[in-house]
PDB file with one MODEL, atoms N, CA, C and O in Angstrom:
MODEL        1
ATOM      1  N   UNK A   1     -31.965 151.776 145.495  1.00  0.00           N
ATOM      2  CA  UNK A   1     -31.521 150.645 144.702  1.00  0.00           C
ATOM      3  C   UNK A   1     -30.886 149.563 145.579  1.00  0.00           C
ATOM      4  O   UNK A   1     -31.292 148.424 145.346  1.00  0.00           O
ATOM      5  N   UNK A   2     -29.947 149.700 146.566  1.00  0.00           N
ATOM      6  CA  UNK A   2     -29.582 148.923 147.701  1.00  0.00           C
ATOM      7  C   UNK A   2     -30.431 148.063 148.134  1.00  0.00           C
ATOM      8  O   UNK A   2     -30.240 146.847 148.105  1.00  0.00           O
ATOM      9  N   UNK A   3     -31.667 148.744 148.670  1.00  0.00           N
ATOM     10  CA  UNK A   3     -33.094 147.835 149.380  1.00  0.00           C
ATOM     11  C   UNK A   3     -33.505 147.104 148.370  1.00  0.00           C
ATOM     12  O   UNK A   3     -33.775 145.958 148.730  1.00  0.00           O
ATOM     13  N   UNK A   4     -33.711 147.366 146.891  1.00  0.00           N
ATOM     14  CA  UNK A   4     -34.282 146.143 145.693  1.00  0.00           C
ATOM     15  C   UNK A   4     -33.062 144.965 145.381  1.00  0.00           C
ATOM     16  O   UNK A   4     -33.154 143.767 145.113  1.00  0.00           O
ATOM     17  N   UNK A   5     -31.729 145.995 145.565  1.00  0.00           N
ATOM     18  CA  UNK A   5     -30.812 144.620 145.899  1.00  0.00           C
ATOM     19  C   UNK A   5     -30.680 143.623 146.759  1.00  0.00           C
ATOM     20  O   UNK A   5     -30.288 142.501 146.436  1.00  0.00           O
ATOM     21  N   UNK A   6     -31.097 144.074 148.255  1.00  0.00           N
ATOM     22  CA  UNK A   6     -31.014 143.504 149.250  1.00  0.00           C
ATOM     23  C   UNK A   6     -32.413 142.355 148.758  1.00  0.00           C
ATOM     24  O   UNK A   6     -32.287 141.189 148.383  1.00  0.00           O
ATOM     25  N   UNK A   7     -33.325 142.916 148.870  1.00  0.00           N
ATOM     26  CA  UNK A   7     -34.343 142.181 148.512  1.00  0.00           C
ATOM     27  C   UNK A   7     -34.399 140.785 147.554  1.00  0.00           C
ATOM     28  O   UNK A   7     -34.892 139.658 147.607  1.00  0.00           O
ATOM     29  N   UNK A   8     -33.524 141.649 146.593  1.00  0.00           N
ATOM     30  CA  UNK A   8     -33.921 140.413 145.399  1.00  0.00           C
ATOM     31  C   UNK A   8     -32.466 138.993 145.793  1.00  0.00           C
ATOM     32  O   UNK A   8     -32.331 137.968 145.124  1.00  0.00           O
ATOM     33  N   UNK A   9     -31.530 139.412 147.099  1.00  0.00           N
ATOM     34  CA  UNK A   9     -30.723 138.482 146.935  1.00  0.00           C
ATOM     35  C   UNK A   9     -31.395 137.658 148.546  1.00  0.00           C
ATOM     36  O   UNK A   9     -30.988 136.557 148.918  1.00  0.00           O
ATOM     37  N   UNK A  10     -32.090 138.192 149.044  1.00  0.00           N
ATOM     38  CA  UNK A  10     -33.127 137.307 150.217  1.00  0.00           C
ATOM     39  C   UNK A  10     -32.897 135.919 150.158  1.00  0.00           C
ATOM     40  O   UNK A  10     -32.383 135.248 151.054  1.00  0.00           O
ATOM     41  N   UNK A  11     -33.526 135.287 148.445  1.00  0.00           N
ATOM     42  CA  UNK A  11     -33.183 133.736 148.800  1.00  0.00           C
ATOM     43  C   UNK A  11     -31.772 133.061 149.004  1.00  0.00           C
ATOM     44  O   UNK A  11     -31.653 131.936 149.490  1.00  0.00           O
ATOM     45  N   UNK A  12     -30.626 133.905 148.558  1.00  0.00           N
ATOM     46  CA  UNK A  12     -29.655 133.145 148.857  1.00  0.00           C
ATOM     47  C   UNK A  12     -29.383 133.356 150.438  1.00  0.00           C
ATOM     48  O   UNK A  12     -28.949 132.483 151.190  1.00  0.00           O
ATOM     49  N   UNK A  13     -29.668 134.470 150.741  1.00  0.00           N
ATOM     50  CA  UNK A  13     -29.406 134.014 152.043  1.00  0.00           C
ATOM     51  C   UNK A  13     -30.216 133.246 153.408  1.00  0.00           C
ATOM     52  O   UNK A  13     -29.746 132.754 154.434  1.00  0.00           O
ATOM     53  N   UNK A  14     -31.547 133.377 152.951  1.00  0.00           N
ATOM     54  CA  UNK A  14     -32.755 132.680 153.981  1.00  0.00           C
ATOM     55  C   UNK A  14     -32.711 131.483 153.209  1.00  0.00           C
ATOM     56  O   UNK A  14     -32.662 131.598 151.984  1.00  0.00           O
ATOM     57  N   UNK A  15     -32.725 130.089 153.852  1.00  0.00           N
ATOM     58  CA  UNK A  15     -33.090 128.924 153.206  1.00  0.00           C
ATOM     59  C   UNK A  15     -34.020 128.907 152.668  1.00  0.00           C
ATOM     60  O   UNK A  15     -34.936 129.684 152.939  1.00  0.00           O
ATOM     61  N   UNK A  16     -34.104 127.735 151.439  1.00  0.00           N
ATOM     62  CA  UNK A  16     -35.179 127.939 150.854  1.00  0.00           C
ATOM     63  C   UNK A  16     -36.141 127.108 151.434  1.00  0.00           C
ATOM     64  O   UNK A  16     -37.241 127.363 150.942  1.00  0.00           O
ATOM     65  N   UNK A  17     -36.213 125.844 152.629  1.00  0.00           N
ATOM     66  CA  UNK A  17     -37.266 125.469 152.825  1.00  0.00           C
ATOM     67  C   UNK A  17     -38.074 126.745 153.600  1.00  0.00           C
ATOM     68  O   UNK A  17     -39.299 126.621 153.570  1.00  0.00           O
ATOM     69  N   UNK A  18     -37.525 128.035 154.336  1.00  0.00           N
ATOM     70  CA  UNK A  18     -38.146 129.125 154.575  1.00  0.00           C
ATOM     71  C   UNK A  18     -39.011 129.667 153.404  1.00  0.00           C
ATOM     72  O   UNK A  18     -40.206 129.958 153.447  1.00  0.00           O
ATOM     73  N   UNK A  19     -38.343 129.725 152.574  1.00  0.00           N
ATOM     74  CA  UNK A  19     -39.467 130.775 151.289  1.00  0.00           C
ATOM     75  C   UNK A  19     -40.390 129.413 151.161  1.00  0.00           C
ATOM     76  O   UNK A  19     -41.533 129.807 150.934  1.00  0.00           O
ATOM     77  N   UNK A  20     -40.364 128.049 151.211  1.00  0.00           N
ATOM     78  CA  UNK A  20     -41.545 126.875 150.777  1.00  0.00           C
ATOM     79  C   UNK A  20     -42.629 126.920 152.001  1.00  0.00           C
ATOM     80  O   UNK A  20     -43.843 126.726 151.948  1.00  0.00           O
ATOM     81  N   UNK A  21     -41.993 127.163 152.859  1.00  0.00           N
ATOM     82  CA  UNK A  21     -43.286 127.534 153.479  1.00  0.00           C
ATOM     83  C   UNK A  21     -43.821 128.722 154.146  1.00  0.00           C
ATOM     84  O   UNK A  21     -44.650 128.824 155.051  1.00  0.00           O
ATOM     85  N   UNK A  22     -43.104 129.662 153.440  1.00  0.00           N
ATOM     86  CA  UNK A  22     -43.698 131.222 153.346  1.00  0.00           C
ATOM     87  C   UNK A  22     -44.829 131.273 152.544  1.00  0.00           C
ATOM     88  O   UNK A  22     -45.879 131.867 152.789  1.00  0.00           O
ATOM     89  N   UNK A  23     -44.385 130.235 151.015  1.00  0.00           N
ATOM     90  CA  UNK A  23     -45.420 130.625 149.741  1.00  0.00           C
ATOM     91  C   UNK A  23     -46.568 129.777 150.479  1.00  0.00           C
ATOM     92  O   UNK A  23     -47.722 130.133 150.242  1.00  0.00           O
ATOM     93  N   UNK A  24     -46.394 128.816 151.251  1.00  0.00           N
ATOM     94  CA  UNK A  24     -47.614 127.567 151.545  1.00  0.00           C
ATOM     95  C   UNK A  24     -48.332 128.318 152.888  1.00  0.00           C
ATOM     96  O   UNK A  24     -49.186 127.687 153.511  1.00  0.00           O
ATOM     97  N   UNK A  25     -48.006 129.496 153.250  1.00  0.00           N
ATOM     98  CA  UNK A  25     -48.629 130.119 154.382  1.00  0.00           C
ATOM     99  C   UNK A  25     -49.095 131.226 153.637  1.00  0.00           C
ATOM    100  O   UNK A  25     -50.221 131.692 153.807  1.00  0.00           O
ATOM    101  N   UNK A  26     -48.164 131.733 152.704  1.00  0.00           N
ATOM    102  CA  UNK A  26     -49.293 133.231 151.702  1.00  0.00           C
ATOM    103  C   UNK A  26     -49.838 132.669 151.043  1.00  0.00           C
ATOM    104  O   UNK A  26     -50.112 133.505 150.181  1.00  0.00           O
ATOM    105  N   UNK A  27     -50.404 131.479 150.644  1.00  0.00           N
ATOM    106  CA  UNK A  27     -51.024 131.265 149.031  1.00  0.00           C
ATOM    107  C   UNK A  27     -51.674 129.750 149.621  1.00  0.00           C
ATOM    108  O   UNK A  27     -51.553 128.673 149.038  1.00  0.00           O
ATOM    109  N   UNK A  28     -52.356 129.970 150.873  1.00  0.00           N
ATOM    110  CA  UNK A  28     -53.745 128.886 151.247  1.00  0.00           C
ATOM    111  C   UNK A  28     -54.687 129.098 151.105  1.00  0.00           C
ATOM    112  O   UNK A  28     -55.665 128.351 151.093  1.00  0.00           O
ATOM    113  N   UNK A  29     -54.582 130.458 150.929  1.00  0.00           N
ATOM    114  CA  UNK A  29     -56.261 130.766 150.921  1.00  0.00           C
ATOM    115  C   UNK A  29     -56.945 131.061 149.471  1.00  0.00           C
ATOM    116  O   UNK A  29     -56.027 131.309 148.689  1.00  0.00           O
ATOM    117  N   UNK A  30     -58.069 131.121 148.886  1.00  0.00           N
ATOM    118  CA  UNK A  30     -59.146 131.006 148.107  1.00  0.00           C
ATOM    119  C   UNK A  30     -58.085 132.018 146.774  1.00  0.00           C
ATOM    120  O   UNK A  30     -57.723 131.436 145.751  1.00  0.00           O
ATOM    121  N   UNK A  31     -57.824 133.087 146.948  1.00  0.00           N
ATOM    122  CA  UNK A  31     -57.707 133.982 145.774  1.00  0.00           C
ATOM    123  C   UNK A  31     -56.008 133.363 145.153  1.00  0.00           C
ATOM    124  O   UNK A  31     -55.892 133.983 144.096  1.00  0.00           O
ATOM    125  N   UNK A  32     -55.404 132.950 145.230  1.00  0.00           N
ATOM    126  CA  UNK A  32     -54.340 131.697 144.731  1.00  0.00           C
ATOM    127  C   UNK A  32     -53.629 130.712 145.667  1.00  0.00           C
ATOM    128  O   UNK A  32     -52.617 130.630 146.363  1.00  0.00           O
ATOM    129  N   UNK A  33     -54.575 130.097 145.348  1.00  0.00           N
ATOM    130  CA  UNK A  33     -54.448 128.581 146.366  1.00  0.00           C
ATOM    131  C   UNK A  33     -53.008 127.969 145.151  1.00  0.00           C
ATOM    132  O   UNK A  33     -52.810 127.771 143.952  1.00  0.00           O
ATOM    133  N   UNK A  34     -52.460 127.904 146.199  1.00  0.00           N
ATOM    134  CA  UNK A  34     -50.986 127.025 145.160  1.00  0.00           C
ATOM    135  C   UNK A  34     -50.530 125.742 146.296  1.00  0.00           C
ATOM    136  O   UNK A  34     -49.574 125.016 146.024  1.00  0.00           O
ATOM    137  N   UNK A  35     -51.244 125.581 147.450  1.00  0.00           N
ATOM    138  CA  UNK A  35     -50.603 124.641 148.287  1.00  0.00           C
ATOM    139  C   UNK A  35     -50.709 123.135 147.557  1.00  0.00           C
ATOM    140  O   UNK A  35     -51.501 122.885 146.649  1.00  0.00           O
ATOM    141  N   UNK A  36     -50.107 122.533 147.920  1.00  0.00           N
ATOM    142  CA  UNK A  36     -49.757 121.098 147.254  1.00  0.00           C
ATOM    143  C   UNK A  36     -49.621 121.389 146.059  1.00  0.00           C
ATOM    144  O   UNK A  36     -50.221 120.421 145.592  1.00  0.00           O
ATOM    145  N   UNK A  37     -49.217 122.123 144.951  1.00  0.00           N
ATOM    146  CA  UNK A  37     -49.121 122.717 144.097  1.00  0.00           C
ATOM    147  C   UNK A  37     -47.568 122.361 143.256  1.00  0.00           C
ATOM    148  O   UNK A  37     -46.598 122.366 144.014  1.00  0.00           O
ATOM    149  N   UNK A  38     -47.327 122.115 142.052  1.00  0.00           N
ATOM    150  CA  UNK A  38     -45.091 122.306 141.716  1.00  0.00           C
ATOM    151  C   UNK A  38     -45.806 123.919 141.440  1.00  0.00           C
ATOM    152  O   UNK A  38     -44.825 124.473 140.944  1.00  0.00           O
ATOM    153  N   UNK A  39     -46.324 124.420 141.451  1.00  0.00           N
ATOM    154  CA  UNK A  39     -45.930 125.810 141.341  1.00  0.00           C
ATOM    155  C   UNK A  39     -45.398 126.609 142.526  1.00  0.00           C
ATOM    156  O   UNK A  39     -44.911 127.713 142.282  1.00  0.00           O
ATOM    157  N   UNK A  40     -45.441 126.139 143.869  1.00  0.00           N
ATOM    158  CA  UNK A  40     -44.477 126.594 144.954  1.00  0.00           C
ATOM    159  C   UNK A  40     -43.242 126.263 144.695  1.00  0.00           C
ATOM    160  O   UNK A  40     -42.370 127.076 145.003  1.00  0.00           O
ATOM    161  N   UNK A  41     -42.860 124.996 144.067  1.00  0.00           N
ATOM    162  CA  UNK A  41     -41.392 124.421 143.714  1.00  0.00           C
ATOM    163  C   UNK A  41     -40.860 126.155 142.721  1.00  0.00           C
ATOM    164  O   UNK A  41     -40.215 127.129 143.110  1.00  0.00           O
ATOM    165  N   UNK A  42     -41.424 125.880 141.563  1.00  0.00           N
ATOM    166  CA  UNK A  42     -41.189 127.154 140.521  1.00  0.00           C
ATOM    167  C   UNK A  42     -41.350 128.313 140.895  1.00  0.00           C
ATOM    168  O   UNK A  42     -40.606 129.081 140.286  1.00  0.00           O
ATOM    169  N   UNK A  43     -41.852 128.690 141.471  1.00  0.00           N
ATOM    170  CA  UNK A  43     -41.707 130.211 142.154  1.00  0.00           C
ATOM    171  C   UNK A  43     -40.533 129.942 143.195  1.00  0.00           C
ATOM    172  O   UNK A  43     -39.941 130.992 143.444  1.00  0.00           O
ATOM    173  N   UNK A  44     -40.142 129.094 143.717  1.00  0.00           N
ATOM    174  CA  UNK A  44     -38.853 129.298 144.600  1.00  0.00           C
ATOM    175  C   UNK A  44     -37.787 129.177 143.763  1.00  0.00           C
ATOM    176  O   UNK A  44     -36.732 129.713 144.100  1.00  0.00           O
ATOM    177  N   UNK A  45     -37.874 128.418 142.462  1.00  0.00           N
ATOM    178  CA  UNK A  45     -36.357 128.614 141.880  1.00  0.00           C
ATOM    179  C   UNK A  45     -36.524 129.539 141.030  1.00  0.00           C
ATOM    180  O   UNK A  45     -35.474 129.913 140.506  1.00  0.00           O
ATOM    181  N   UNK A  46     -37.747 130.211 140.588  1.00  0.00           N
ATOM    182  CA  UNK A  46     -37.511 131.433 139.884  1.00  0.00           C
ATOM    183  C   UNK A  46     -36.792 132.725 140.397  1.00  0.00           C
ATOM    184  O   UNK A  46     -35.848 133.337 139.897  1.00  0.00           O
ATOM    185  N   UNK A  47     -37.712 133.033 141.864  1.00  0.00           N
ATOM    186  CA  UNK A  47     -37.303 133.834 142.529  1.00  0.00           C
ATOM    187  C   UNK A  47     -35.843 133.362 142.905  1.00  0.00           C
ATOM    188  O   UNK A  47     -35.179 133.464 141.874  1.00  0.00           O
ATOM    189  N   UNK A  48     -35.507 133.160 143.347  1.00  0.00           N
ATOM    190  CA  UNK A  48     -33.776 132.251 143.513  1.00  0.00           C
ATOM    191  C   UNK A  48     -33.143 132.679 142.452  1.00  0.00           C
ATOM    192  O   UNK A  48     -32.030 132.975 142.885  1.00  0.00           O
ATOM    193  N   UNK A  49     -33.162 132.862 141.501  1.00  0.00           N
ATOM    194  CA  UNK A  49     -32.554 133.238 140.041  1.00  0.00           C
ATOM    195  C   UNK A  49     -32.713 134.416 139.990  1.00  0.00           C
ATOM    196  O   UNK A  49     -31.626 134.951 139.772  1.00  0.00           O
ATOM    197  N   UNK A  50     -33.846 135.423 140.113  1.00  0.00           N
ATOM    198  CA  UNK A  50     -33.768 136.568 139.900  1.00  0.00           C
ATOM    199  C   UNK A  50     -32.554 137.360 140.531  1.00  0.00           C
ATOM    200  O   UNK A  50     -32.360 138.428 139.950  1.00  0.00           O
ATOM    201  N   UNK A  51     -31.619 137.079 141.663  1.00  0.00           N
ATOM    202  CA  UNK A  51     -30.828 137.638 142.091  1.00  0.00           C
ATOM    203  C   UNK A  51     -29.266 137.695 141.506  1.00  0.00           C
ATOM    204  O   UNK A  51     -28.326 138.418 141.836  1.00  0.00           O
ATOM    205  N   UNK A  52     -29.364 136.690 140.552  1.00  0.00           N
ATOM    206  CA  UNK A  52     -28.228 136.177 139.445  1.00  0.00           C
ATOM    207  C   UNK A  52     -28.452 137.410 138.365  1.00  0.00           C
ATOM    208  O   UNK A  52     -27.429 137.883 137.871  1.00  0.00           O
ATOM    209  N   UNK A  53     -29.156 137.712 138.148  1.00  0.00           N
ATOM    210  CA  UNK A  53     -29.680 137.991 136.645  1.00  0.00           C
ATOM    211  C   UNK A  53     -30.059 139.728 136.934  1.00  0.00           C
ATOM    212  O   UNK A  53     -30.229 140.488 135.980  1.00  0.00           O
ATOM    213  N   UNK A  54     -30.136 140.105 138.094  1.00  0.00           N
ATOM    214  CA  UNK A  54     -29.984 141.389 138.567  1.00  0.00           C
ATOM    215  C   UNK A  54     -28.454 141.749 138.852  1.00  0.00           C
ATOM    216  O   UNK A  54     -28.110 142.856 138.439  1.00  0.00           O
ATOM    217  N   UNK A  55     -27.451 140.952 139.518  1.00  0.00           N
ATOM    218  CA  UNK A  55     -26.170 141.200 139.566  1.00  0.00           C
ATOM    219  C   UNK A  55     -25.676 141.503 138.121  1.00  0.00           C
ATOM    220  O   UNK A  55     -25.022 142.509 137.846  1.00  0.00           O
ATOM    221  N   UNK A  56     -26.114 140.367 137.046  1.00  0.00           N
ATOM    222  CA  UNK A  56     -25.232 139.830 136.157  1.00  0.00           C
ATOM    223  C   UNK A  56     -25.784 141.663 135.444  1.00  0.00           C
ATOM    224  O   UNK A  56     -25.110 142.603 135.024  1.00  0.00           O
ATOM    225  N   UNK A  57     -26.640 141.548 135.538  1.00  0.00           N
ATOM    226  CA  UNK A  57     -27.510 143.328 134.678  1.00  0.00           C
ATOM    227  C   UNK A  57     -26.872 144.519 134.512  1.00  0.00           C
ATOM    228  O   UNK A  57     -26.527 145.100 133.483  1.00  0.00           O
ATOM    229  N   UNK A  58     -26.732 144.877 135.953  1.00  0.00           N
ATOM    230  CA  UNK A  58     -25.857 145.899 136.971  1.00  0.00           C
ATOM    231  C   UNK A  58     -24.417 145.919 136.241  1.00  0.00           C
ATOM    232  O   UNK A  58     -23.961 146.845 135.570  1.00  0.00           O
ATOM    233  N   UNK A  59     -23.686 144.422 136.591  1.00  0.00           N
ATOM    234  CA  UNK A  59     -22.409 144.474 135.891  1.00  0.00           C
ATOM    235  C   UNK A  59     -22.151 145.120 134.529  1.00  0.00           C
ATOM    236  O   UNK A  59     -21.094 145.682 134.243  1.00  0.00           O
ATOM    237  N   UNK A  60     -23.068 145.012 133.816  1.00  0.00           N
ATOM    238  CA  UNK A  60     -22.858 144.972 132.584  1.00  0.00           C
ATOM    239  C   UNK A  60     -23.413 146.357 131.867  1.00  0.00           C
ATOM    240  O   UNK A  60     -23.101 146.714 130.731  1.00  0.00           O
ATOM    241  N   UNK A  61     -24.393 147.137 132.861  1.00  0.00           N
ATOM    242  CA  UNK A  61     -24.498 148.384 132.571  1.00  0.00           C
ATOM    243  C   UNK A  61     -23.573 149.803 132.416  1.00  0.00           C
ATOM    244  O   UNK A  61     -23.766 150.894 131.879  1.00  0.00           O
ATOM    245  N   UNK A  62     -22.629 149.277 133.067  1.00  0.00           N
ATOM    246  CA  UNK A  62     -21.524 150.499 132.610  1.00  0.00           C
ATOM    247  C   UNK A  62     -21.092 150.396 131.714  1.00  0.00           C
ATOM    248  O   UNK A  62     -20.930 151.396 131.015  1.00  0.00           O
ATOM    249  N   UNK A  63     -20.516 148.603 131.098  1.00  0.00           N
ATOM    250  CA  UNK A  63     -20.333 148.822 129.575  1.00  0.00           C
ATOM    251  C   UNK A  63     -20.992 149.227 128.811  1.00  0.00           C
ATOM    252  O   UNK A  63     -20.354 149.928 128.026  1.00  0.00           O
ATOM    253  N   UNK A  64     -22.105 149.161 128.568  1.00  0.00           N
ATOM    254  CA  UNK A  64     -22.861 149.623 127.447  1.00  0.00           C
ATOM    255  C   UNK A  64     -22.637 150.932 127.054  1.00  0.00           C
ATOM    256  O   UNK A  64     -22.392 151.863 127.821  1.00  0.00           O
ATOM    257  N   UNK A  65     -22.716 150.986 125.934  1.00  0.00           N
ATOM    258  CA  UNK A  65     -21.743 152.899 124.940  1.00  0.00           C
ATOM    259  C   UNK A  65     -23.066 153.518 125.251  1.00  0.00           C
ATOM    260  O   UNK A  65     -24.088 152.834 125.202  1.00  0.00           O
ATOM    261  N   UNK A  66     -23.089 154.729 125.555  1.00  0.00           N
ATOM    262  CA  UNK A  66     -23.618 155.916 126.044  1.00  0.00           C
ATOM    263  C   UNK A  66     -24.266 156.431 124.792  1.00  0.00           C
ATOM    264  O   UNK A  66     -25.129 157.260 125.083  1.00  0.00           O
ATOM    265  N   UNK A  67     -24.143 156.215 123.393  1.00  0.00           N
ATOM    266  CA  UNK A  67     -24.427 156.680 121.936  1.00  0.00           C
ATOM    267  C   UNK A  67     -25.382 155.961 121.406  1.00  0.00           C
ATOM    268  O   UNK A  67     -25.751 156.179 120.252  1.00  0.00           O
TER     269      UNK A  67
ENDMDL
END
């Protein structure tokens, strides 16, 4: 669980013009071409968020009643 944490908080710590042109170096070629694309924009602030929303999850799982 550590490593999916580590993982999912990646964008806050690598800049994000790194992940913009990670997605524009994985996603040139033929099977999802997204270069010049706003869908590289949206996949970087999605992913960017997912690490909010995994903390905020976690927190909130011990409250929940066991019944």
């Amino acid at each position: 669980m550590r490593f999916i944490e580590f993982i999912s908080s990646l964008p806050y710590i690598i800049p994000g013009t790194f992940f913009g042109i990670g997605y524009i170096l994985a996603f040139n070629k033929t099977p999802l071409l997204l270069t010049g694309t706003v869908a590289i924009v949206v996949l970087n602030c999605t992913f960017r968020q997912i690490s909010v929303g995994s903390k905020a999850a976690s927190a909130l799982f011990p409250n929940i009643d066991k019944q």
